[in-house]
C-alpha positions as CSV (number, residue, x, y, z in Angstrom):
1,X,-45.4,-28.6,155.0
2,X,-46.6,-29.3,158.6
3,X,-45.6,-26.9,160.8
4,X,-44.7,-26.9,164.7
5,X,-43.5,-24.5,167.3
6,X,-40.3,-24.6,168.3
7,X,-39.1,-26.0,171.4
8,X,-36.0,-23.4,171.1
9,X,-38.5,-20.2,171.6
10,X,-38.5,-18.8,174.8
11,X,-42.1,-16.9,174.8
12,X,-45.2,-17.3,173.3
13,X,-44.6,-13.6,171.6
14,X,-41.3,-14.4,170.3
15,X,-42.3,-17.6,168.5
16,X,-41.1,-19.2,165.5
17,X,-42.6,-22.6,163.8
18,X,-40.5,-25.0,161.7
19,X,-40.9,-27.6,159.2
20,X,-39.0,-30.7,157.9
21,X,-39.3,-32.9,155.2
22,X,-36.7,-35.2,153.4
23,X,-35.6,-32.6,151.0
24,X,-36.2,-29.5,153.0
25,X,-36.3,-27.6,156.2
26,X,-38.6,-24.0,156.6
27,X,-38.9,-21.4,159.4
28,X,-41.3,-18.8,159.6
29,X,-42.7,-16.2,162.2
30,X,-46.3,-16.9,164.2
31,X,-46.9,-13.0,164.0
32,X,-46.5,-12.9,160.4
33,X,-47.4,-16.4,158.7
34,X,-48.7,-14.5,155.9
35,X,-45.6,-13.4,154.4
36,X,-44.6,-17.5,154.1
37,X,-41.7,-19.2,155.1
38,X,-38.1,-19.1,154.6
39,X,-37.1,-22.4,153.1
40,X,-33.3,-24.2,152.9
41,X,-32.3,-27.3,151.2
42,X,-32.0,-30.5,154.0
43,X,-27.6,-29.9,153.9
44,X,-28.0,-26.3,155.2
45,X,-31.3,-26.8,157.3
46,X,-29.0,-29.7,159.1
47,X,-26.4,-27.2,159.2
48,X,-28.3,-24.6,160.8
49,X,-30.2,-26.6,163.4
50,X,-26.6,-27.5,164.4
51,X,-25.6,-24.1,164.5
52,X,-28.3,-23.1,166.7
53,X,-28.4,-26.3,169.1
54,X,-24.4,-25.8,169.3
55,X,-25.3,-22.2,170.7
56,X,-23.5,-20.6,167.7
57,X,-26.5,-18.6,166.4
């Protein structure tokens, strides 16, 4: 996966990066890209970036 910052983090030290592909979506910290990625099928990654543009997370 290709991963780029988020245009929804405020800082640079409270950064996360996200990914996207047809099947998938992932999210993982800058500070810690060692410990991987959390990753959601594409229904509830859709769901989620909904959620958050929506203001509900």
């Amino acid at each position: 996966m290709d991963f780029r910052k988020s245009s929804y983090s405020a800082t640079e030290s409270h950064c996360v990066e996200v990914a996207e592909q047809d099947d998938a979506g992932a999210i993982r910290d800058t500070k810690h890209r060692d410990l991987g990625a959390l990753v959601f099928p594409s229904p509830e990654w859709r769901a989620f970036l909904t959620a958050v543009k929506d203001g509900e997370v």
